[in-house]
LUMVEXPA-283089 format. One record per atom (N, C-alpha, C, O, CB): residue number from 0; residue in one letter; chain; atom name; x, y, z. Coordinates in Angstrom, 1 decimal, always signed. Glycine has a CB too. Layout:
<atoms>
+------+------+-------+------+--------+--------+--------+
! resi ! resn ! chain ! name !     px !     py !     pz !
+------+------+-------+------+--------+--------+--------+
!  NUM !    A !     A !   CA !      X !      Y !      Z !
...
+------+------+-------+------+--------+--------+--------+
</atoms>
This chain:
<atoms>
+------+------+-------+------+--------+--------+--------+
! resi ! resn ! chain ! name !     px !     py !     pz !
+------+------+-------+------+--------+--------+--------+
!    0 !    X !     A !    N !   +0.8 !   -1.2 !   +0.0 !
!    0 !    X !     A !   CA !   +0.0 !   +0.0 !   +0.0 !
!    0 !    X !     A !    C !   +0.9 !   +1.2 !   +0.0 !
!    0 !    X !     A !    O !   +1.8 !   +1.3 !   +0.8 !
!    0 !    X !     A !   CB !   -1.0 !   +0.0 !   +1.2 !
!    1 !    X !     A !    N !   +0.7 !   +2.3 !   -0.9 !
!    1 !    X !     A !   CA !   +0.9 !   +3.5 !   -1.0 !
!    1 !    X !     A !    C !   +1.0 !   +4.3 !   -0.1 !
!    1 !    X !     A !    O !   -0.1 !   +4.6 !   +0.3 !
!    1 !    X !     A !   CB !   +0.4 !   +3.8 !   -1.6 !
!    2 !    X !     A !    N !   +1.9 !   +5.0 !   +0.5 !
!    2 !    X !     A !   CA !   +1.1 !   +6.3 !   +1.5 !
!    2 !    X !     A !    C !   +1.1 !   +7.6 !   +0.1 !
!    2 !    X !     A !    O !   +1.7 !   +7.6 !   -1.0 !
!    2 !    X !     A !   CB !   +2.6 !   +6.9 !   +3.5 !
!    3 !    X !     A !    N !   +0.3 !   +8.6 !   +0.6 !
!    3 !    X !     A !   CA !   +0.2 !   +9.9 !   +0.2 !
!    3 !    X !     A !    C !   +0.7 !  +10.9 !   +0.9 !
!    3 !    X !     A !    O !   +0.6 !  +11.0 !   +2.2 !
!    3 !    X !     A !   CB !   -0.9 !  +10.0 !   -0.1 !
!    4 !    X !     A !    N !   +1.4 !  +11.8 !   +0.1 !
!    4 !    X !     A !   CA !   +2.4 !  +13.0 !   +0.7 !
!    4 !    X !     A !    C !   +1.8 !  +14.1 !   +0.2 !
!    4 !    X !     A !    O !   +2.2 !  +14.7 !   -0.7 !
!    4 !    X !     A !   CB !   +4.1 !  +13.0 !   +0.3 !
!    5 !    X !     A !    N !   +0.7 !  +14.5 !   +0.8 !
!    5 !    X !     A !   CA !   -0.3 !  +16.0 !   +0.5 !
!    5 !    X !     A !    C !   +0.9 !  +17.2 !   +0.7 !
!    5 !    X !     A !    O !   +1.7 !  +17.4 !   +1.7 !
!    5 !    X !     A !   CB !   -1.9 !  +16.4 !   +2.1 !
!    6 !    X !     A !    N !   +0.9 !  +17.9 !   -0.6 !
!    6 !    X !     A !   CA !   +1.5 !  +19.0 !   -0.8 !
!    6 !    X !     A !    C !   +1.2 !  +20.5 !   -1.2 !
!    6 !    X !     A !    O !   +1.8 !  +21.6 !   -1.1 !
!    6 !    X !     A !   CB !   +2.0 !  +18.7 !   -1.5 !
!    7 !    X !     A !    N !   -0.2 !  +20.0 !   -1.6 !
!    7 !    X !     A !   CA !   -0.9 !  +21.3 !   -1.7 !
!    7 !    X !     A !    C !   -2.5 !  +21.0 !   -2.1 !
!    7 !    X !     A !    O !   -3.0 !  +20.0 !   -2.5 !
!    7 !    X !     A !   CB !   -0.2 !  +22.2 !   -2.9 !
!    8 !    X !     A !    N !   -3.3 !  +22.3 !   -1.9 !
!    8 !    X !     A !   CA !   -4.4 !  +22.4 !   -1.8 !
!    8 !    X !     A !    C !   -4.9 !  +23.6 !   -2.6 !
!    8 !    X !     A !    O !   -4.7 !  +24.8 !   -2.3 !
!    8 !    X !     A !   CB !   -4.7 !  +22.3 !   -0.5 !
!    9 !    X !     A !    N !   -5.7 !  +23.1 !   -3.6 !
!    9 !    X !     A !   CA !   -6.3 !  +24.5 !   -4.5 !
!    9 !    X !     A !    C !   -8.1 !  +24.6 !   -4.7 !
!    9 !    X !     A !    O !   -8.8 !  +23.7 !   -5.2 !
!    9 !    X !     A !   CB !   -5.6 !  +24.6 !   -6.2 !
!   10 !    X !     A !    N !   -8.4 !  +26.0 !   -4.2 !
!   10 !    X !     A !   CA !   -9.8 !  +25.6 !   -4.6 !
!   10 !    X !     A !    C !  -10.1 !  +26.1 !   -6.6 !
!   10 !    X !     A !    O !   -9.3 !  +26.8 !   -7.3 !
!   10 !    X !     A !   CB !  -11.2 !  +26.6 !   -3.2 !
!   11 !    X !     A !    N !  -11.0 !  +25.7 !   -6.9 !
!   11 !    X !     A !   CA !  -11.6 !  +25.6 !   -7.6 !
!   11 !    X !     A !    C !  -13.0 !  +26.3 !   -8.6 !
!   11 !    X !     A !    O !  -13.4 !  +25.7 !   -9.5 !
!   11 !    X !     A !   CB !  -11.7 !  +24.8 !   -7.2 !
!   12 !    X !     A !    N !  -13.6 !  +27.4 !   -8.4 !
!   12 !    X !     A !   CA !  -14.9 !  +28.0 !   -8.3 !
!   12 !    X !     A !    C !  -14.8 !  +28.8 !   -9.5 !
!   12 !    X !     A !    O !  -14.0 !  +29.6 !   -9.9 !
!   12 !    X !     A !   CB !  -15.2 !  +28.7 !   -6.9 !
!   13 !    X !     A !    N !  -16.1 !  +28.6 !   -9.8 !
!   13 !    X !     A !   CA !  -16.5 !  +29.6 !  -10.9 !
!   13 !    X !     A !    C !  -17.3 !  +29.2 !  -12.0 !
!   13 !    X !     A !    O !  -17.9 !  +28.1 !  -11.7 !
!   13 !    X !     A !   CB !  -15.5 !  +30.1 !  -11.5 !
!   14 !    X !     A !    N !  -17.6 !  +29.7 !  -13.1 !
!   14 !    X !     A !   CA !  -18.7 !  +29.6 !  -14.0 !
!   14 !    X !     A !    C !  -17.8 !  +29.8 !  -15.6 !
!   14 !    X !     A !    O !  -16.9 !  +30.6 !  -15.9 !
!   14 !    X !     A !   CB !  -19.9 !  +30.8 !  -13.6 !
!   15 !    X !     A !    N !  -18.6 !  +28.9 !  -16.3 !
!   15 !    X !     A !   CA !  -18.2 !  +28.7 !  -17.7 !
!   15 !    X !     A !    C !  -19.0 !  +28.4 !  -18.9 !
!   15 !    X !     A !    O !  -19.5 !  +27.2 !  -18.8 !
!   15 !    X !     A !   CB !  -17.4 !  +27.8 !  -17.6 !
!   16 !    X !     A !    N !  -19.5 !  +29.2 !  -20.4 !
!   16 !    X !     A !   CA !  -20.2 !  +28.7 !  -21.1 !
!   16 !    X !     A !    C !  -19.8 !  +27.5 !  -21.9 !
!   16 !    X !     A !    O !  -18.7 !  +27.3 !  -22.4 !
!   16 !    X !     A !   CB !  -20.6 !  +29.6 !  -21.7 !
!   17 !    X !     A !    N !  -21.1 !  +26.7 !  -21.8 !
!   17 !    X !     A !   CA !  -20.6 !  +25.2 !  -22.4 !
!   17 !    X !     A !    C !  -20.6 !  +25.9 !  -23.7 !
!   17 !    X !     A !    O !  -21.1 !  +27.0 !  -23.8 !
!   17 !    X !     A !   CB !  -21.8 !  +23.6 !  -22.3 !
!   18 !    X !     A !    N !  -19.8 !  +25.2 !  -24.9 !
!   18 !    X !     A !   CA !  -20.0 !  +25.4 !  -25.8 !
!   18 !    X !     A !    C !  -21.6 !  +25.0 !  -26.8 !
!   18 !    X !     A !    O !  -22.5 !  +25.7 !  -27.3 !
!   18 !    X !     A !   CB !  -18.9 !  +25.1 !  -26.2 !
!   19 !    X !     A !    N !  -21.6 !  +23.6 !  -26.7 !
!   19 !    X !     A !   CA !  -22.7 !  +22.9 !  -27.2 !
!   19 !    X !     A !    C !  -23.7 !  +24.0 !  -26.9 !
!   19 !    X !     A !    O !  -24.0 !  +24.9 !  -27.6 !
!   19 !    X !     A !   CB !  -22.9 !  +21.3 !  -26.6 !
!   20 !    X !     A !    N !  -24.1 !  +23.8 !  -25.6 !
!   20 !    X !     A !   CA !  -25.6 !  +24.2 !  -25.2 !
!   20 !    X !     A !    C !  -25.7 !  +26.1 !  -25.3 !
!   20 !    X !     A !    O !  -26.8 !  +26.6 !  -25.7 !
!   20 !    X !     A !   CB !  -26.0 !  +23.5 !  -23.1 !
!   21 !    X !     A !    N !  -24.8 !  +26.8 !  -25.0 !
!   21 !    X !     A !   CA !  -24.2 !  +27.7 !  -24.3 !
!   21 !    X !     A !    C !  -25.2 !  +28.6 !  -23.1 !
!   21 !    X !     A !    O !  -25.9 !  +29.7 !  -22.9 !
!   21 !    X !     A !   CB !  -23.6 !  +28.6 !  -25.5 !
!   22 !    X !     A !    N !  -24.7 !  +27.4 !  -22.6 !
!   22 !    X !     A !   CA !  -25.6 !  +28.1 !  -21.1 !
!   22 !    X !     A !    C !  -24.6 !  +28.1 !  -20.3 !
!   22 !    X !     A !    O !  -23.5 !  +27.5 !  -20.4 !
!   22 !    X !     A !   CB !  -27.0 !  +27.1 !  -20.3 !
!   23 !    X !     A !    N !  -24.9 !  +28.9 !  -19.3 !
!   23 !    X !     A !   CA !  -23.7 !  +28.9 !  -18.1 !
!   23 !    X !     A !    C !  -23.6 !  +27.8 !  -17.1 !
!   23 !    X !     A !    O !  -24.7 !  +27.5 !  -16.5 !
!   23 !    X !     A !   CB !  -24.0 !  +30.1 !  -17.2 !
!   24 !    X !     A !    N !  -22.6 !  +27.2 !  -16.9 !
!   24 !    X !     A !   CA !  -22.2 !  +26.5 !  -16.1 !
!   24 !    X !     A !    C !  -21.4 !  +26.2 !  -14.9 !
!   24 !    X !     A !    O !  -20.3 !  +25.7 !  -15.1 !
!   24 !    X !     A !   CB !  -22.0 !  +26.1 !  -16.6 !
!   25 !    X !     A !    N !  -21.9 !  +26.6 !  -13.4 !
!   25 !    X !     A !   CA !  -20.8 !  +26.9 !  -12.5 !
!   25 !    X !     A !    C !  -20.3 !  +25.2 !  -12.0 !
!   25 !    X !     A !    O !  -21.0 !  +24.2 !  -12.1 !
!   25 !    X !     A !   CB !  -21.4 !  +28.1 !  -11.1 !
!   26 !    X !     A !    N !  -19.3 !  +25.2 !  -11.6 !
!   26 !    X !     A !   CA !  -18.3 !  +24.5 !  -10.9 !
!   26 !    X !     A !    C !  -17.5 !  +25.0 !   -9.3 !
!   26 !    X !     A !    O !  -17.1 !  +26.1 !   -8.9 !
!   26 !    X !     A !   CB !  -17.2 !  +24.4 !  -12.1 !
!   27 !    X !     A !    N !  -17.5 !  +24.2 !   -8.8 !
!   27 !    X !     A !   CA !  -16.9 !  +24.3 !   -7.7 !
!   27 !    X !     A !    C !  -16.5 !  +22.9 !   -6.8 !
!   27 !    X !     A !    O !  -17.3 !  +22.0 !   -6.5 !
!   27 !    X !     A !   CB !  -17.8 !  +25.1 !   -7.0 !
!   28 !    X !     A !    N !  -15.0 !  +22.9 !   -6.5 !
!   28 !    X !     A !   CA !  -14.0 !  +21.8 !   -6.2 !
!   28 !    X !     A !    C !  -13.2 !  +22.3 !   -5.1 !
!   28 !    X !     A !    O !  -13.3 !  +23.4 !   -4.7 !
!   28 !    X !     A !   CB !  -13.0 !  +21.4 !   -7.2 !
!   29 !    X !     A !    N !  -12.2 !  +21.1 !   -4.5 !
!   29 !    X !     A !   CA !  -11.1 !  +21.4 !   -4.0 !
!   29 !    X !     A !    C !   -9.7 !  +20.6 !   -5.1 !
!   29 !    X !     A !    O !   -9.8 !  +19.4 !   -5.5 !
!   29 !    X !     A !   CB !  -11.3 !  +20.9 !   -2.5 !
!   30 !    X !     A !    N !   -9.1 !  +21.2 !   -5.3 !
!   30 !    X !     A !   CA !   -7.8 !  +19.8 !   -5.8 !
!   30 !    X !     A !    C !   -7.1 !  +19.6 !   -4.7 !
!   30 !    X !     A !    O !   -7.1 !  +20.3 !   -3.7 !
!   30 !    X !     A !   CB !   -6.4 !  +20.1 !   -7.1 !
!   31 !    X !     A !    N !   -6.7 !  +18.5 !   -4.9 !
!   31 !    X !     A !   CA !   -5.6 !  +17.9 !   -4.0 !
!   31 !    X !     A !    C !   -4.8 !  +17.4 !   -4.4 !
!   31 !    X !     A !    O !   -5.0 !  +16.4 !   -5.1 !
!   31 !    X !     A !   CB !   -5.9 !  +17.1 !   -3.1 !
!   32 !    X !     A !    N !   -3.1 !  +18.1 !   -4.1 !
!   32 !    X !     A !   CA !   -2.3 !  +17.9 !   -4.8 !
!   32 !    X !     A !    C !   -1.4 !  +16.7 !   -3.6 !
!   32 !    X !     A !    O !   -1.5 !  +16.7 !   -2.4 !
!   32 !    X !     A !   CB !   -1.6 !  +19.4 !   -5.4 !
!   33 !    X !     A !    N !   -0.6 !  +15.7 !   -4.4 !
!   33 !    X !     A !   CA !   +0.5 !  +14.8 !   -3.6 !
!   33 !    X !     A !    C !   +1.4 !  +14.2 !   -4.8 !
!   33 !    X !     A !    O !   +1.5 !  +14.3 !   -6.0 !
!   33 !    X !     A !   CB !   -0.3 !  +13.5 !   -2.5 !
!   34 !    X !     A !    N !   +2.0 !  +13.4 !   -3.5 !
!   34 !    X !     A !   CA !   +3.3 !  +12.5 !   -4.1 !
!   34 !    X !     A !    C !   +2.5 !  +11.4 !   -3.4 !
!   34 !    X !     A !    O !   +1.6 !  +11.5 !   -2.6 !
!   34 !    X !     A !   CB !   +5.1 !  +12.8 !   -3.5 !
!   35 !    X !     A !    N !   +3.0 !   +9.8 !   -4.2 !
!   35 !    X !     A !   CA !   +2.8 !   +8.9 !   -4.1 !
!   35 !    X !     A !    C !   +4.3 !   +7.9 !   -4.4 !
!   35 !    X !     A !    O !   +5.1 !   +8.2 !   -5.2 !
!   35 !    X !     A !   CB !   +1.7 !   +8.9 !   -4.9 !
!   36 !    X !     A !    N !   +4.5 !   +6.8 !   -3.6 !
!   36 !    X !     A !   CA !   +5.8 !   +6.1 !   -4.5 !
!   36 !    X !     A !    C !   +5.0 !   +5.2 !   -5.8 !
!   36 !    X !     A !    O !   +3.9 !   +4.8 !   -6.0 !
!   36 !    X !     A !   CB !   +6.9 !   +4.8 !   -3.3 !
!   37 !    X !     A !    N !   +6.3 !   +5.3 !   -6.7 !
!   37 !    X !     A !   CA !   +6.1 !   +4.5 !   -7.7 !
!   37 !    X !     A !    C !   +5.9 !   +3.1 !   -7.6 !
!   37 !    X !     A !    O !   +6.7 !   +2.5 !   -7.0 !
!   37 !    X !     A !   CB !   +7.2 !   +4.7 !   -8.3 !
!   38 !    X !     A !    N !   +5.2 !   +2.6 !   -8.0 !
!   38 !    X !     A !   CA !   +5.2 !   +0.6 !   -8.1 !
!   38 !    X !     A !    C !   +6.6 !   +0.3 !   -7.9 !
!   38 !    X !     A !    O !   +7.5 !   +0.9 !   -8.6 !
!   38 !    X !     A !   CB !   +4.7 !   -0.4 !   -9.9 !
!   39 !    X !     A !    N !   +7.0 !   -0.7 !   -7.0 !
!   39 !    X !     A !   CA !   +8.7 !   -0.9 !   -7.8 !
!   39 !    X !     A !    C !   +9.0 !   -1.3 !   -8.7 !
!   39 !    X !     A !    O !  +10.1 !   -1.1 !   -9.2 !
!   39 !    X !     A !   CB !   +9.5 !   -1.4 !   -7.4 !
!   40 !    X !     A !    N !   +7.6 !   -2.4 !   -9.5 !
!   40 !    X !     A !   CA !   +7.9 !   -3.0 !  -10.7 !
!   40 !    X !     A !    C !   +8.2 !   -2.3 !  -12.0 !
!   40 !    X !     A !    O !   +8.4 !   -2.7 !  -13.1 !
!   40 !    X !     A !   CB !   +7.0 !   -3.9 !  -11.0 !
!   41 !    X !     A !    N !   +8.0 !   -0.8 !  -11.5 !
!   41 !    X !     A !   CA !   +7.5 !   +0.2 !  -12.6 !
!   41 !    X !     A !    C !   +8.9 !   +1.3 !  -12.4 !
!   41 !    X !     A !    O !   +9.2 !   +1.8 !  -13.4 !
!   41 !    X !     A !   CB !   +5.7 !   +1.0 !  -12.3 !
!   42 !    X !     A !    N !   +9.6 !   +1.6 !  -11.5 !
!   42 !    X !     A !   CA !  +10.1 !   +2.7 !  -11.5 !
!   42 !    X !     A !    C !  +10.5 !   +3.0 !  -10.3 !
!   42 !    X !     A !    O !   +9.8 !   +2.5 !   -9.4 !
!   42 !    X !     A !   CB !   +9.4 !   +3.6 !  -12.1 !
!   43 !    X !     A !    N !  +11.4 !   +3.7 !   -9.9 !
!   43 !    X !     A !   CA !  +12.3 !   +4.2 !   -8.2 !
!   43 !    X !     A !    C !  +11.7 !   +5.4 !   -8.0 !
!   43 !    X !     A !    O !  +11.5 !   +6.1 !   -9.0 !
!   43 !    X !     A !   CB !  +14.3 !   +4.4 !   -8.2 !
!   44 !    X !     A !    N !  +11.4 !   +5.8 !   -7.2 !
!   44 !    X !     A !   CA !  +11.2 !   +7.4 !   -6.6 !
!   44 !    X !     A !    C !   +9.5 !   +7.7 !   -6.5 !
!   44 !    X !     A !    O !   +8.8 !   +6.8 !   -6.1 !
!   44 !    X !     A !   CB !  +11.9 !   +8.7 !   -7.8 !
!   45 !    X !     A !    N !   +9.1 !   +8.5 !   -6.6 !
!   45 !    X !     A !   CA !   +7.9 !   +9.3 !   -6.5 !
!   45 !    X !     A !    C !   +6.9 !   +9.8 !   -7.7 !
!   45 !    X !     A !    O !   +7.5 !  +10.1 !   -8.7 !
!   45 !    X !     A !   CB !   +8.3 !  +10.4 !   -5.9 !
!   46 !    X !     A !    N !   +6.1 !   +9.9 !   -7.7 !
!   46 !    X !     A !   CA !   +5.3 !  +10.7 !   -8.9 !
!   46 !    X !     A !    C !   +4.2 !  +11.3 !   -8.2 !
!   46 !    X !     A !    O !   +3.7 !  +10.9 !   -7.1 !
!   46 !    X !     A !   CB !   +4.7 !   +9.8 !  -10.3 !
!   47 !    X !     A !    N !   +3.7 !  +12.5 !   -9.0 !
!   47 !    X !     A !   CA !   +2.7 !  +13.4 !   -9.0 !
!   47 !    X !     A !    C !   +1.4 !  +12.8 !   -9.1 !
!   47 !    X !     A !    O !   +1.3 !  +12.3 !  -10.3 !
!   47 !    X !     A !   CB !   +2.9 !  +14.2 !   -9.9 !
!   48 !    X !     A !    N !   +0.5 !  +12.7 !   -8.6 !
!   48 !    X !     A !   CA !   -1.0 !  +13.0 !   -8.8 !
!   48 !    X !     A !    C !   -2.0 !  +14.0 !   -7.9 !
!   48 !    X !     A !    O !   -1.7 !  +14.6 !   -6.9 !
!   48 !    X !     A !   CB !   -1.7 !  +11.7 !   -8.7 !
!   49 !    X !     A !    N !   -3.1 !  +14.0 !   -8.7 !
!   49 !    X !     A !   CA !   -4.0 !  +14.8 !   -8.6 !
!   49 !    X !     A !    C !   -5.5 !  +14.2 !   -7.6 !
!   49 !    X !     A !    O !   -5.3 !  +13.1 !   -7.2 !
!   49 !    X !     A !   CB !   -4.3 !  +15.2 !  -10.1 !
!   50 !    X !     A !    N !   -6.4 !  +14.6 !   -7.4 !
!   50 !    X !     A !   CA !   -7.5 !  +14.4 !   -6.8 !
!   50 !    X !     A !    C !   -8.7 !  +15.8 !   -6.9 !
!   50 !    X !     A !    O !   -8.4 !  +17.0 !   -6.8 !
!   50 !    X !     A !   CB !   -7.1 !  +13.8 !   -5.4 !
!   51 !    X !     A !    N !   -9.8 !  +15.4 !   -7.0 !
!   51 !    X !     A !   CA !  -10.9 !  +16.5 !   -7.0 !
!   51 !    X !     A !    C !  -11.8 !  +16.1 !   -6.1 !
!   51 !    X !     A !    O !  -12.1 !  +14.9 !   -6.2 !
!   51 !    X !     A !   CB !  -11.8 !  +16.8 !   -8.4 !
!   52 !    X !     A !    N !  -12.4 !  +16.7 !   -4.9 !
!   52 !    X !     A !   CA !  -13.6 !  +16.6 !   -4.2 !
!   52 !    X !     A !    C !  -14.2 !  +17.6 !   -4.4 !
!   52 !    X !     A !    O !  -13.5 !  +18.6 !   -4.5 !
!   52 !    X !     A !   CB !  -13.5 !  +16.5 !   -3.0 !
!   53 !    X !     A !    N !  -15.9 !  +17.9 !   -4.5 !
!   53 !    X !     A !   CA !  -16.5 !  +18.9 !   -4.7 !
!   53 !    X !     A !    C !  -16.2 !  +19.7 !   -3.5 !
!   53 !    X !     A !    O !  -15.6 !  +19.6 !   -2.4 !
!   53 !    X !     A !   CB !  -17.9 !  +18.6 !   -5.0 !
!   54 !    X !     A !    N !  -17.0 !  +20.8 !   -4.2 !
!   54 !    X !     A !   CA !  -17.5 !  +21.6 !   -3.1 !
!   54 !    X !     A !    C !  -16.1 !  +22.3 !   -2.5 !
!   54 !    X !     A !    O !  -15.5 !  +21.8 !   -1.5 !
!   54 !    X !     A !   CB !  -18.4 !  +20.6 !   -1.9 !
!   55 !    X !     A !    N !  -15.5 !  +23.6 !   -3.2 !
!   55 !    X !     A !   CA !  -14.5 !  +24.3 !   -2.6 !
!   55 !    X !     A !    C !  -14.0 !  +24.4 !   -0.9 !
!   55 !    X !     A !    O !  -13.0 !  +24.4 !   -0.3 !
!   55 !    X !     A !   CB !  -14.9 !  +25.3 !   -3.0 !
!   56 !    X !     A !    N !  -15.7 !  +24.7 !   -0.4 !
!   56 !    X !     A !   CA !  -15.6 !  +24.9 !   +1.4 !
!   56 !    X !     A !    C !  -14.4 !  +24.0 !   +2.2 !
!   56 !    X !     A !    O !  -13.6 !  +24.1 !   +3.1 !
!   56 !    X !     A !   CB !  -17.3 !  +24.3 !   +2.1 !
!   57 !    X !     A !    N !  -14.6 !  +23.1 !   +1.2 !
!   57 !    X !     A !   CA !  -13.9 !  +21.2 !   +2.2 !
!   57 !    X !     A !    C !  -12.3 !  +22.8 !   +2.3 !
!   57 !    X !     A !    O !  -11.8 !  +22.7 !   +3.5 !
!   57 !    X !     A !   CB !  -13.4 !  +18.3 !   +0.3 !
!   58 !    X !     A !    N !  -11.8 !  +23.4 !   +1.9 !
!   58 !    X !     A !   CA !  -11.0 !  +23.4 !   +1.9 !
!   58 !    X !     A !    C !  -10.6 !  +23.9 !   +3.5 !
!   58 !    X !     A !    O !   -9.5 !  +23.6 !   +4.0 !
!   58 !    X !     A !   CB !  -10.7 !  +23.8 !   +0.9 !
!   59 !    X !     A !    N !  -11.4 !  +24.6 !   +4.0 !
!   59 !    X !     A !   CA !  -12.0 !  +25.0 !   +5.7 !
!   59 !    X !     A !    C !  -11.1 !  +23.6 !   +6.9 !
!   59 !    X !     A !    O !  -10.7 !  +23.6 !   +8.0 !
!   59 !    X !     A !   CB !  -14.4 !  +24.7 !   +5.7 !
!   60 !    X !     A !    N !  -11.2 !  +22.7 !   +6.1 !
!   60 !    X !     A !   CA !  -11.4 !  +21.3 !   +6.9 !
!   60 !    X !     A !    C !   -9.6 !  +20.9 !   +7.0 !
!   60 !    X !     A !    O !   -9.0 !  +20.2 !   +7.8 !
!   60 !    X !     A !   CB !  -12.5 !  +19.9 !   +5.9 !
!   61 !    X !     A !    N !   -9.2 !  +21.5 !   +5.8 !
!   61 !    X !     A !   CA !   -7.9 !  +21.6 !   +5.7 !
!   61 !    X !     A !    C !   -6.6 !  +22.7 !   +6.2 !
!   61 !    X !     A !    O !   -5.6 !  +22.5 !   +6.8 !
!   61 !    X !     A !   CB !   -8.0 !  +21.4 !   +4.7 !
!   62 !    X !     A !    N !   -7.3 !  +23.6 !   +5.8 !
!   62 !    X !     A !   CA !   -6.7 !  +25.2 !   +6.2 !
!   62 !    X !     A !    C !   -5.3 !  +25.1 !   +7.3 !
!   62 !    X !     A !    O !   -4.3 !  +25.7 !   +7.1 !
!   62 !    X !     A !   CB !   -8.1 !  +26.1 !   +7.1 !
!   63 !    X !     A !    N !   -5.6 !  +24.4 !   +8.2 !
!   63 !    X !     A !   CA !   -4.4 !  +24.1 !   +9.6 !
!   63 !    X !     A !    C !   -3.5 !  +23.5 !   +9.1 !
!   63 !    X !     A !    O !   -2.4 !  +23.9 !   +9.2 !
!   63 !    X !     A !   CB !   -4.9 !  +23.1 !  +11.0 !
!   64 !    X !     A !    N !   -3.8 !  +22.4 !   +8.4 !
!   64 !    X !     A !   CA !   -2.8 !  +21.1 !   +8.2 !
!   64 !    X !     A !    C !   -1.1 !  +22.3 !   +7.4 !
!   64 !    X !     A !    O !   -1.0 !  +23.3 !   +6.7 !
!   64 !    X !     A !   CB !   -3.8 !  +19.4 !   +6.5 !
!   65 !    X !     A !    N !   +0.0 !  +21.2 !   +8.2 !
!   65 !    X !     A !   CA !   +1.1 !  +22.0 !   +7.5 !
!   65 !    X !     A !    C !   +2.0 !  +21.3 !   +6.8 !
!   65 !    X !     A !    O !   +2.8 !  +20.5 !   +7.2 !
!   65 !    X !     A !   CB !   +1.8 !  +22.8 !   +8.3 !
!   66 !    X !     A !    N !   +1.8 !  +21.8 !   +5.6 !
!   66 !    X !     A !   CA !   +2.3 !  +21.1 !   +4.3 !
!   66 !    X !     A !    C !   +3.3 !  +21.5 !   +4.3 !
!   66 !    X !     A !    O !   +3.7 !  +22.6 !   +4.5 !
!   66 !    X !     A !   CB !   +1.7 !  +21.2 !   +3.1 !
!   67 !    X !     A !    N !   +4.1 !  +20.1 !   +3.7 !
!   67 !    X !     A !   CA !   +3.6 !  +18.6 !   +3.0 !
!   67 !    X !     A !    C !   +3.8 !  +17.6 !   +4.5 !
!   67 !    X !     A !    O !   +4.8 !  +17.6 !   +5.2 !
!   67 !    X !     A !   CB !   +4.7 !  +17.9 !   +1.3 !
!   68 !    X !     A !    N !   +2.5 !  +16.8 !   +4.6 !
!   68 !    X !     A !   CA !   +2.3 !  +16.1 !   +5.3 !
!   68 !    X !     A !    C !   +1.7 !  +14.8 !   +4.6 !
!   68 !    X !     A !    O !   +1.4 !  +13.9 !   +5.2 !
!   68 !    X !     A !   CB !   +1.6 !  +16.7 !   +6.2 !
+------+------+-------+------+--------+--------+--------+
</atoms>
């Protein structure tokens, strides 16, 4: 099993015309940025990924934590 190394936290918010329909469309997230280790069968060291949870607020829940943890 993997651990995750949270490095950063971005919110997300705002509004955008679809093209197809062109109606307005708002959005609202948190990202969640980390490190992960590599498989070993695959490669030595670390890589990047991403994550989205709705709803910008969550980021409230985070705010304290002191990165990278």
């Amino acid at each position: 099993m993997s651990k995750l190394l949270l490095v950063g936290l971005e919110i997300s918010k705002g509004d955008f015309v679809d093209e197809k329909s062109g109606r307005t469309v708002a959005y609202d997230s948190l990202k969640i940025h980390c490190l992960t280790d590599l498989p070993i069968d695959k490669g030595v060291g670390k890589k990047y990924v991403s994550m989205k949870i709705k709803n910008s607020a969550n980021m409230e829940k985070y705010r304290s934590f002191d990165l990278p943890c």
